[in-house]
C-alpha positions in Angstrom: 24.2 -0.3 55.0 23.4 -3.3 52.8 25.1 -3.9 49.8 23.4 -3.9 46.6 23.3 -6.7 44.0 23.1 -4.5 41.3 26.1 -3.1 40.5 26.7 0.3 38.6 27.9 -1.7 35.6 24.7 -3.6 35.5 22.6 -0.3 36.4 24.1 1.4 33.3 23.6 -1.7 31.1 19.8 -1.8 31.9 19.5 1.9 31.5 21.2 1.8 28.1 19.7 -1.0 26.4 16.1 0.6 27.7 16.8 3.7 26.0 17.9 2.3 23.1 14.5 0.5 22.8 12.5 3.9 23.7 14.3 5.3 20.8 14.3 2.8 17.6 10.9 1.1 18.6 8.4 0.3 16.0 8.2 2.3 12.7 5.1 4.7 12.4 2.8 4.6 9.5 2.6 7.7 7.7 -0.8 9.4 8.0 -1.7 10.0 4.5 -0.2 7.4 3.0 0.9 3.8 3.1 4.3 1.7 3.8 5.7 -0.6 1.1 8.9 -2.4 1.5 11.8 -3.2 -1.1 15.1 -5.2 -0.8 18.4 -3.1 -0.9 22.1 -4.3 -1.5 23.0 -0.4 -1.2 26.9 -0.5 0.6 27.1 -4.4 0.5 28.4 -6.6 -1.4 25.6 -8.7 -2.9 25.8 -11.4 -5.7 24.3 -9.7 -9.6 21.7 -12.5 -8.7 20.6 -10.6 -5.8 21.2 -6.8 -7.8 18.9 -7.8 -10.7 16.6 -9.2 -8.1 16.1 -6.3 -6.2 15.7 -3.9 -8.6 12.3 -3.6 -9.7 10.3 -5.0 -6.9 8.4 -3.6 -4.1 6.3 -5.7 -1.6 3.3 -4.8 0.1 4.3 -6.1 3.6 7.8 -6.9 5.3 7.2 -10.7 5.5 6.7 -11.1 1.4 10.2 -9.3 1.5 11.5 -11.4 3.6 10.5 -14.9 1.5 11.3 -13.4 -1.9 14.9 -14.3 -1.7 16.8 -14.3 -5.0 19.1 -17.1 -3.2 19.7 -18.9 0.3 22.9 -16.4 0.9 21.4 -13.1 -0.1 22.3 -10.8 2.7 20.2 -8.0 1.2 18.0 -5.5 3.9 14.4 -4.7 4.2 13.6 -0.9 4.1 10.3 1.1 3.9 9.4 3.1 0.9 6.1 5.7 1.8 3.9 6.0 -0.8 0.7 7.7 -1.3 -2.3 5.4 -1.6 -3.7 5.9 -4.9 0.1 4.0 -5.9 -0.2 1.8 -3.3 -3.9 0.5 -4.4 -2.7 0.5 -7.9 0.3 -1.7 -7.2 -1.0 -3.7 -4.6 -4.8 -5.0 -5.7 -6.6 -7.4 -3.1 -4.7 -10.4 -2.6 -1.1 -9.2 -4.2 1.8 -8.9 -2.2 4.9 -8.6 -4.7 4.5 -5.8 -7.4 7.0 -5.5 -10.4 7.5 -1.6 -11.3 8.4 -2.7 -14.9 5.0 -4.3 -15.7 2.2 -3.0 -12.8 3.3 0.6 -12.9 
């Protein structure tokens, strides 16, 4: 009987990390509604600059998150907000990507 090259070490590795992507994948869109994205310091420590930042805004897709950086070392996360889309159109009009709650609400 030959040996095999891979190894049950190697064999659980692959099966592991294969599940793992099965499981978290990509996010699903709600169906009657649409996905909006915020920046959250929740269980971190994050600078006031970075608090006072975050607090109001919401952002119509995860890459106008991503750029709207209070400072180079904010260590903030990304997360989804689900929103129905009468709100969503309202906030986010044709070519608007960052929406302030305090003034477009």
């Amino acid at each position: 009987m030959a040996k095999s090259k891979v190894s049950r070490r190697i064999f659980l590795g692959m099966v592991t990390s294969a599940g793992a992507v099965m499981l978290t994948g990509c996010p699903e869109k709600p169906a009657c509604g649409k996905v909006a994205y915020r920046r959250s310091g929740r269980g971190m420590h994050v600078s006031n600059a970075a608090k006072k930042h975050n607090a109001n805004r919401l952002y119509a897709t995860y890459e106008a998150a991503l750029d709207d950086t209070p400072h180079a070392g904010d260590r903030s996360r990304i997360v989804m907000i689900n929103m129905n889309c009468s709100t969503y159109n309202k906030l986010f009009p044709k070519g608007k990507f960052i929406a302030d709650l305090r003034h477009d609400l």
